[in-house]
C-alpha positions as CSV (number, residue, x, y, z in Angstrom):
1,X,0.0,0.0,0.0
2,X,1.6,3.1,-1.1
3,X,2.0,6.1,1.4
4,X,-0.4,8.5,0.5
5,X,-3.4,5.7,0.7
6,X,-2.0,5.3,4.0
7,X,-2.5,8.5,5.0
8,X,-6.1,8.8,3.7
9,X,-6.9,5.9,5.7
10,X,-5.3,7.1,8.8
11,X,-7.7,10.6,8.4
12,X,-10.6,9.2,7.2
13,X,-10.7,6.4,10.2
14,X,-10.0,9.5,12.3
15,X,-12.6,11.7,11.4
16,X,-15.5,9.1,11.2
17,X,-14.8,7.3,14.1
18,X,-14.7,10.5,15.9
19,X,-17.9,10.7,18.3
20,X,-19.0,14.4,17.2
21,X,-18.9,13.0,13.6
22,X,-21.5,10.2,14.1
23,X,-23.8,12.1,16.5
24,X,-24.0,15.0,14.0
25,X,-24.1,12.9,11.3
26,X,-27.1,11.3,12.2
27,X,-28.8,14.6,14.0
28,X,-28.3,17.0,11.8
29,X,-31.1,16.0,9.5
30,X,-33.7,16.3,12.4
31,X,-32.1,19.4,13.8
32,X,-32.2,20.7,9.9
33,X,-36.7,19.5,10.4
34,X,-36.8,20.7,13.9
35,X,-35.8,24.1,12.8
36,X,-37.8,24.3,9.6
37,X,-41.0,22.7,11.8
38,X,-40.0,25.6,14.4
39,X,-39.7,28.4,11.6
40,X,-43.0,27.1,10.3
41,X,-44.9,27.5,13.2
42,X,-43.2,31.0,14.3
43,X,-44.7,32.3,11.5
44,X,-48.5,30.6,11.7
45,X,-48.2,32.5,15.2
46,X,-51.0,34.8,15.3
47,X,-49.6,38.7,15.5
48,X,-50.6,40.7,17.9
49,X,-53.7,43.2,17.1
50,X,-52.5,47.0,16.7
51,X,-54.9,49.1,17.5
52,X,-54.5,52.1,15.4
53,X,-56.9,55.5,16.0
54,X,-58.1,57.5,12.8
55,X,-58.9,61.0,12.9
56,X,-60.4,61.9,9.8
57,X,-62.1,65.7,9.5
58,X,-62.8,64.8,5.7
59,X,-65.7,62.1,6.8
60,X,-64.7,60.6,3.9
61,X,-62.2,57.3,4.7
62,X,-63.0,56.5,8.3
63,X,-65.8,53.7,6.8
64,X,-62.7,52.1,4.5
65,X,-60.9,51.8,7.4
66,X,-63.6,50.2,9.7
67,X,-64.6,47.6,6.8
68,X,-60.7,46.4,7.3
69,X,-61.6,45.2,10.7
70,X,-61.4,41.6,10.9
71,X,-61.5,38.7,13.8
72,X,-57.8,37.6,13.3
73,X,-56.8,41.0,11.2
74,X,-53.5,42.5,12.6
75,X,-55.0,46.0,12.5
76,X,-58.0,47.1,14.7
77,X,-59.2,50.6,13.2
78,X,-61.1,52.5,15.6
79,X,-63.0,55.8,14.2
80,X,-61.8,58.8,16.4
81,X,-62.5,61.8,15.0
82,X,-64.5,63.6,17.1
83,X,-62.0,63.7,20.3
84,X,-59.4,66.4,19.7
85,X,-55.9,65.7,17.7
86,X,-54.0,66.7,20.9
87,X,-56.1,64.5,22.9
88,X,-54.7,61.3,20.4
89,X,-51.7,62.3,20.0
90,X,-51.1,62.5,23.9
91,X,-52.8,58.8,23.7
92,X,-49.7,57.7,21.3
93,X,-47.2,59.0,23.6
94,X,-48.9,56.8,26.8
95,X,-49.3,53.8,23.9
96,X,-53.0,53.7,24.4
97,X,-52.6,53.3,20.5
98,X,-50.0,52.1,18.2
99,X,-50.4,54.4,15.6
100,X,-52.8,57.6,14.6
101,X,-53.7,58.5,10.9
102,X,-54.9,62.0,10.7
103,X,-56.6,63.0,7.6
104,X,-57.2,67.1,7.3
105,X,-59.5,68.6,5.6
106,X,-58.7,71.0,2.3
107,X,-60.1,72.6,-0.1
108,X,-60.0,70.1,-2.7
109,X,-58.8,66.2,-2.9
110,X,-55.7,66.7,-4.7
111,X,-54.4,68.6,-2.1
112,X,-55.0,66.0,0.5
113,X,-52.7,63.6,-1.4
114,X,-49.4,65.0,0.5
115,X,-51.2,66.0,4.0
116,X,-51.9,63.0,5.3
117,X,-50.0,61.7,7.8
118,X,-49.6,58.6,10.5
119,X,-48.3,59.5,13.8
120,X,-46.4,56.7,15.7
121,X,-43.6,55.9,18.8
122,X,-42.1,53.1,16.7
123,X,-41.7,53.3,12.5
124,X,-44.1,51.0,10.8
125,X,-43.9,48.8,8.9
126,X,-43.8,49.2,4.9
127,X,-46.5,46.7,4.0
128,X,-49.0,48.7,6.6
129,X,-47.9,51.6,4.8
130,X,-48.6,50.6,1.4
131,X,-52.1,48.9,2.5
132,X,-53.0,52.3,3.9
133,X,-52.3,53.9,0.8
134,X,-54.1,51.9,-1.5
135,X,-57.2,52.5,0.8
136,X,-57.4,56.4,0.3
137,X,-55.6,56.1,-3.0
138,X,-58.9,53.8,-3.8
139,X,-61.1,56.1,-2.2
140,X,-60.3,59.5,-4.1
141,X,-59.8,57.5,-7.1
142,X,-63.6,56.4,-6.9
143,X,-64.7,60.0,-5.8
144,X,-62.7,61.5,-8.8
145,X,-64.4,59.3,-11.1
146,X,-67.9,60.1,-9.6
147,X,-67.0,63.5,-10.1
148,X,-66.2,63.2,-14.0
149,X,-69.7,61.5,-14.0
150,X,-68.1,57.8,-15.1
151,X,-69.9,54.8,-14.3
152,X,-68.0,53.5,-11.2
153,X,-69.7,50.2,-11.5
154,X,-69.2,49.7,-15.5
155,X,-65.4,50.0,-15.1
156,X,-65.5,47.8,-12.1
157,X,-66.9,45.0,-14.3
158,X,-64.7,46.2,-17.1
159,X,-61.3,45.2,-15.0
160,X,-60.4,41.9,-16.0
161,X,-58.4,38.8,-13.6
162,X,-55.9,36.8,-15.7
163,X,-54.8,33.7,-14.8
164,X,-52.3,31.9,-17.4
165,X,-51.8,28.1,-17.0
166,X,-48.3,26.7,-17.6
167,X,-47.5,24.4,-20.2
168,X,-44.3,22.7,-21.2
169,X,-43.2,21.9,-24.9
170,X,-44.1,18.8,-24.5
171,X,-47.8,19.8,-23.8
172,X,-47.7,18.9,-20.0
173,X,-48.9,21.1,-17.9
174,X,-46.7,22.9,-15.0
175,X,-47.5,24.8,-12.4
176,X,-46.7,27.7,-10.9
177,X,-43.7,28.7,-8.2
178,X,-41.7,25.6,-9.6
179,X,-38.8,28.1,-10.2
180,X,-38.8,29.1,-6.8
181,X,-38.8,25.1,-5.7
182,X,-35.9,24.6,-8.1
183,X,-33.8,27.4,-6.5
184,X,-34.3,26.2,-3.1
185,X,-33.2,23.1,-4.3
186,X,-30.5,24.3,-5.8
187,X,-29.6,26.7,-3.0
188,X,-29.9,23.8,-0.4
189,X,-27.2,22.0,-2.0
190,X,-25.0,25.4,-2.7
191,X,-25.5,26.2,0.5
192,X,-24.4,22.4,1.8
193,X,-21.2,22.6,-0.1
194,X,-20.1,25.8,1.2
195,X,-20.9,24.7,4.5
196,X,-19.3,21.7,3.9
197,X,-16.0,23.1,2.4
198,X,-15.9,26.0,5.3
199,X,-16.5,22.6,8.3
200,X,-14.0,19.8,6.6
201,X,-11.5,22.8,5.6
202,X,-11.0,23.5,8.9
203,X,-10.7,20.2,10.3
204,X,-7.8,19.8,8.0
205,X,-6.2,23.5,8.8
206,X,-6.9,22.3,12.5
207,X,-5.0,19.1,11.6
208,X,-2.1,20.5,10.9
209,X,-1.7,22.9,13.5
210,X,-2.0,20.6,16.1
211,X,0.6,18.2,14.1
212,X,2.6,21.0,14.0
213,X,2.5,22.7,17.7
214,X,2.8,19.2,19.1
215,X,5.7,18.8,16.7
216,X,4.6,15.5,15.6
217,X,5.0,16.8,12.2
218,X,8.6,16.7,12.5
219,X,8.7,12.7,12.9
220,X,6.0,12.5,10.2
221,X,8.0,14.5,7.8
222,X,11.3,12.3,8.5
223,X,9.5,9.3,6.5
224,X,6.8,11.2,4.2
225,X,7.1,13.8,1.9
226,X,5.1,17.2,2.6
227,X,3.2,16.8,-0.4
228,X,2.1,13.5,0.1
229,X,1.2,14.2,3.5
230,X,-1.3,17.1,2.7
231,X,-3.0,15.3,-0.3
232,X,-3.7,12.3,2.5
233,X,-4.8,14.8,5.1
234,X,-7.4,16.5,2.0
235,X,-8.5,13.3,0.7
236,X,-8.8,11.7,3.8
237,X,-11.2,14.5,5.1
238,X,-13.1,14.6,1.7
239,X,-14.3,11.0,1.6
240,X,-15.5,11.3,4.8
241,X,-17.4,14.5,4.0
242,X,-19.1,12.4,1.4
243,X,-19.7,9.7,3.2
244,X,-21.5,11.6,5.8
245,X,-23.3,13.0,2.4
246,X,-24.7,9.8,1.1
247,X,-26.2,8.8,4.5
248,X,-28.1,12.1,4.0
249,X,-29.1,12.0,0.7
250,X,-30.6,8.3,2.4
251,X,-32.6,9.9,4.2
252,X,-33.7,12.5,2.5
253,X,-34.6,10.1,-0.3
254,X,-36.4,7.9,2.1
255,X,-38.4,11.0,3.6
256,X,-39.4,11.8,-0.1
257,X,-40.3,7.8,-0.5
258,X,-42.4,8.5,2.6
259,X,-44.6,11.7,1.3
260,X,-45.3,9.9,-1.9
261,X,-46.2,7.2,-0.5
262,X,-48.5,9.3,2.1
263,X,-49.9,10.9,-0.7
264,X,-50.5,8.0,-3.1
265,X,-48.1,9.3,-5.8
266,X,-46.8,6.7,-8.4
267,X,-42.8,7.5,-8.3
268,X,-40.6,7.3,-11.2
269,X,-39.9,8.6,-15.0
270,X,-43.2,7.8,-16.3
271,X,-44.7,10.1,-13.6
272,X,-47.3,12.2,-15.3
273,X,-49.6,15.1,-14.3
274,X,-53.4,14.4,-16.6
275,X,-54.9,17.6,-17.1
276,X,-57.9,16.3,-15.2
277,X,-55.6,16.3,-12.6
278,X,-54.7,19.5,-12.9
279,X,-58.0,20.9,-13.1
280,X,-58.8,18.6,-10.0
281,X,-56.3,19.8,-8.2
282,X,-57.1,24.0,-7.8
283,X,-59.7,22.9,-5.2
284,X,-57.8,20.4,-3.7
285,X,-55.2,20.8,-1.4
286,X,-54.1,17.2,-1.6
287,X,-54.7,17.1,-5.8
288,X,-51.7,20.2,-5.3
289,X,-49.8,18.5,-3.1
290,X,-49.3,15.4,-5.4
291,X,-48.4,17.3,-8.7
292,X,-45.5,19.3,-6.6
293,X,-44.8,16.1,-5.4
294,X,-44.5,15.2,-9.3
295,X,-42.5,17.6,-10.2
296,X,-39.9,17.0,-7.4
297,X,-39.5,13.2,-8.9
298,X,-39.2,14.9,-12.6
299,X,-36.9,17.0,-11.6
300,X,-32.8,15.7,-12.7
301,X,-32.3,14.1,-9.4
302,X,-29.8,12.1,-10.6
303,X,-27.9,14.9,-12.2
304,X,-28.4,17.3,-9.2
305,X,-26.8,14.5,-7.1
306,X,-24.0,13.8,-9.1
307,X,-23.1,17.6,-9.8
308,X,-23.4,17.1,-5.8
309,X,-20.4,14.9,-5.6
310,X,-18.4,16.4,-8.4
311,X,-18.7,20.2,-7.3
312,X,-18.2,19.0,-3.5
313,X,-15.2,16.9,-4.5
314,X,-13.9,19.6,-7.0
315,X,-14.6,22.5,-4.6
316,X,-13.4,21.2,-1.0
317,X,-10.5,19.9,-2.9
318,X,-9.2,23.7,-4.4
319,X,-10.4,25.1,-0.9
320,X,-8.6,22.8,1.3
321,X,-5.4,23.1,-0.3
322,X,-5.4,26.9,0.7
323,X,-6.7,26.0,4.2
324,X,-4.3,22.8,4.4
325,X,-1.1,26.2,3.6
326,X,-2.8,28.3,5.7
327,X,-2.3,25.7,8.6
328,X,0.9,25.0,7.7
329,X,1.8,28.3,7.9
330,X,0.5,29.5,11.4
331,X,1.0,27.9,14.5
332,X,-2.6,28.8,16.3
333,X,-6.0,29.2,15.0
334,X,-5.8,33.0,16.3
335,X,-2.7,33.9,13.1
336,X,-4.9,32.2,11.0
337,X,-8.1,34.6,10.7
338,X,-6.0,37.2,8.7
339,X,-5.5,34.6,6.0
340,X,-9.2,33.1,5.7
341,X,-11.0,36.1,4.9
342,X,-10.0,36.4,1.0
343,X,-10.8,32.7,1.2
344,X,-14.5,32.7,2.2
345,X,-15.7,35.6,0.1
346,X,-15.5,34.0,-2.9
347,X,-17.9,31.7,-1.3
348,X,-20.2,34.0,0.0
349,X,-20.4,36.1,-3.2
350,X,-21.2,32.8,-5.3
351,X,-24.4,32.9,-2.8
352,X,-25.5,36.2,-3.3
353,X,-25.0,35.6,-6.9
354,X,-26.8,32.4,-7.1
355,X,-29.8,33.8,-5.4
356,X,-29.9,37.3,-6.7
357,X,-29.2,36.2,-10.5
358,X,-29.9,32.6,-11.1
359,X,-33.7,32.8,-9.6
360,X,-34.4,35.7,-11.9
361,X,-32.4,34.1,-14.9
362,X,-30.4,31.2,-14.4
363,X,-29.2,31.1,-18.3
364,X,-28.2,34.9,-18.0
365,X,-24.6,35.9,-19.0
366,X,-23.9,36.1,-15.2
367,X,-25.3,33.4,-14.0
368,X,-23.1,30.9,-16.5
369,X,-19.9,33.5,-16.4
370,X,-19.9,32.7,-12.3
371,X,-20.8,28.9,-13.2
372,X,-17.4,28.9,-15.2
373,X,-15.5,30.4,-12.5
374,X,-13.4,28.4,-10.2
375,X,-13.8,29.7,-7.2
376,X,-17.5,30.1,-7.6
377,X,-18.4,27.5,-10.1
378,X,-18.9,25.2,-7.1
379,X,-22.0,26.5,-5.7
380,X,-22.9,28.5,-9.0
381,X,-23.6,26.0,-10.9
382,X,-25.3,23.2,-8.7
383,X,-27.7,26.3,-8.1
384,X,-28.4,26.3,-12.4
385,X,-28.3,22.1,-12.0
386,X,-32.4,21.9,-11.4
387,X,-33.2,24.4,-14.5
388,X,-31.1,21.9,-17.0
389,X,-27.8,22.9,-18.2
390,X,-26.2,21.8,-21.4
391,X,-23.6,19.3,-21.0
392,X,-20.7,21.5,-22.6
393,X,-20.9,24.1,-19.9
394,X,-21.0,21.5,-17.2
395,X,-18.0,19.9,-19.0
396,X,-16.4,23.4,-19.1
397,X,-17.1,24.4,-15.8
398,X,-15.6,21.1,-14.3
399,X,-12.5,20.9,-16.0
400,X,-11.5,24.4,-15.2
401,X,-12.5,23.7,-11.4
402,X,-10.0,20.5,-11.6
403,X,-7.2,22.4,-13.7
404,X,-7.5,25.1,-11.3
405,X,-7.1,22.8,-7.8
406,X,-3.9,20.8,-9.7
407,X,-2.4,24.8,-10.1
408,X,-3.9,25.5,-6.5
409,X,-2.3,22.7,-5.0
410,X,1.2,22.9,-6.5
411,X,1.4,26.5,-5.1
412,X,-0.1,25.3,-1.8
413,X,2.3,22.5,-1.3
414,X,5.5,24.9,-1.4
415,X,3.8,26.9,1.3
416,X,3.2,23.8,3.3
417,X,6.7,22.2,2.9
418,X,8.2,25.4,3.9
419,X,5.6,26.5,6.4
420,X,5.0,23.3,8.7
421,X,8.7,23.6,9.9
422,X,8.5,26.3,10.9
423,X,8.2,28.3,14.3
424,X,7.3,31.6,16.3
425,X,7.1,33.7,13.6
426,X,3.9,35.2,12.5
427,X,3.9,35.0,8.6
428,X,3.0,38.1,6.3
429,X,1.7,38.2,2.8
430,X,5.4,39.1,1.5
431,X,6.7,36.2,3.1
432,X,4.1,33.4,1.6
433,X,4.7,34.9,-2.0
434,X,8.6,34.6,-1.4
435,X,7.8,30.5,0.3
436,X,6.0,30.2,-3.8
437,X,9.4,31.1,-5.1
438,X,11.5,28.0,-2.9
């Protein structure tokens, strides 16, 4: 057995039979439910009521406001405009009411547009503002068309409610939001790999500082050459990343087993949505829940996964190299911080650009540019994975994230020969660029 599978074996059987390894392994998918299930209901949570006081001298909104009252509404509108502005506005300041809309009266409605005003101790928020707005907005609309002596009614009937129904080339029918469901997919597993690479990168930067301050590293180097030794500790580290993977893409695949089989849905590539279905299924909450269900299975699971296992393989691999130097180069955690900041905003800028770009346009010129880049391709791209990309551009993107980890690593290994020997010295920037030149 040569030395570098030796090494691979030595930290993989490290790292999995480590006890933090298999109880996280096995927890974190039920932590990841018990903090969507806890989310979920955080935000069924009814609000508490506001009660907010209207003053209106026009006599004209106060009944818009009052038909807003509902049982569970999170606005109570109360009709005070007989009491005395000062009066409510003193009420504010003891928070007898959240909030006071005062509407003057002028001369004429256009004037009113810009006078209006809500008085508050805390700001509100912008969706109350905007609701309050389109309730006078509606109301002088309706008394300017009066006015002009249109027929309120006739254009009321006149408006028209669209509703277009999805359809794919192939003359299925989709349905709507599936965009958003393929970015959360697609940011799920982005997300897992940055997680991933930022977790098992600094296991193996942690590795080698503590080889190193115990000076173990020293005995280990007498028999095994520094390159060899940091390829071991990254591979090592990688396959049990991925094993930890597969047991959750296990159970993930069995929950999904487990809802279609709740739900009565007939799995596989011949999985169809009828159109009576579909028309079935608008009053239905179970007919909708079976054709998302649908769409999950037609989704490219089996590209998705594999783009999984080539982007995490590709991208931990490039990453850990400069975290493997990085280690090698300090001798605490503390030194080290100086050096990881370049290193994770790559990653965190492939996020932002996966879900600021790719949702709105996932074949745009910046979402494949950033699916081509090294650095970002990673995450990038397994974000584009669930819209279908063409094979070429997967081919691209991969071989430039492979050519780029061989360069990566080649650089990274002089640091770490030269940086793993030595001691009490805080390295700068000048220095690593003049280990590169050894």
């Amino acid at each position: 057995m040569s030395i570098i599978s030796l090494i691979i074996k030595r930290e993989f059987i490290a790292k999995v039979r480590n006890k933090s390894f298999v109880v996280m392994t096995f927890l974190s998918p039920l932590l990841f439910v018990a903090i969507a299930g806890f989310i979920g209901y955080l935000s069924s949570m009814k609000a508490e009521t506001k009660r907010i006081a209207i003053h209106d001298e026009t006599g004209l909104f106060a009944q818009d406001f009052l038909k807003q009252n509902k049982d569970e509404a999170e606005f109570k509108y109360l009709n005070l405009s007989e009491i005395d502005t000062k009066a409510l506005k003193d009420s504010i300041t003891n928070e007898s009411f959240d909030g006071l809309i005062v509407i003057p009266k002028t001369g004429n409605l256009s004037d009113l547009e810009s006078k209006i005003e809500f008085i508050s101790n805390n700001s509100p928020s912008i969706s109350f503002i905007e609701k309050t707005q389109d309730v006078i907005a509606s109301k002088i609309t309706k008394i300017n068309l009066e006015t002009a002596k249109l027929d309120t009614l006739a254009i009321q009937k006149a408006q028209s409610d669209v509703n277009i129904h999805l359809v794919k080339a192939s003359g299925e029918e989709s349905l709507k939001g599936l965009n958003e469901i393929k970015i959360g997919i697609g940011g799920a597993f982005g997300y897992l790999i940055m997680m991933f690479i930022i977790i098992y990168g600094n296991m193996v930067m942690r590795s080698v500082i503590e080889e190193k301050t115990n000076r173990i590293i020293e005995i280990i180097i007498s028999s095994v050459k520094p390159f060899q030794l940091m390829i071991g500790k990254i591979v090592g580290t990688s396959l049990a990343g991925l094993l930890q993977f597969m047991i959750w893409a296990i159970i993930g695949l069995g929950l999904m087993f487990a809802a279609s089989a709740f739900f009565g849905v007939n799995v596989g590539p011949t999985a169809r949505i009828s159109p009576e279905l579909m028309q079935s299924a608008q009053h239905e909450m179970s007919g909708t829940a079976q054709m998302y269900i649908r769409e999950l299975w037609n989704l490219p699971i089996a590209s998705i996964l594999i783009g999984f296992v080539i982007y995490f393989i590709g991208g931990y691999f490039l990453y850990s190299s400069f975290y493997a130097a990085i280690g090698a180069a300090v001798d605490n955690q503390t030194d080290s911080q100086q050096f990881l900041l370049p290193i994770i905003m790559p990653l965190i800028l492939s996020v932002y650009v996966g879900f600021f770009t790719v949702v709105n346009d996932p074949h745009g010129t910046i979402a494949v540019v950033f699916s081509m880049i090294p650095l970002t391709s990673p995450i990038v791209m397994l974000m584009r994975l669930p819209f279908g990309v063409p094979w070429w551009q997967i081919a691209i993107s991969v071989s430039l994230l492979f050519a780029t980890f061989f360069l990566v690593v080649w650089f990274a290994a002089k640091i770490y020969r030269i940086g793993i020997l030595m001691y009490g010295k805080k390295p700068t920037w000048k220095e690593l660029y003049k280990w590169l030149k050894y």
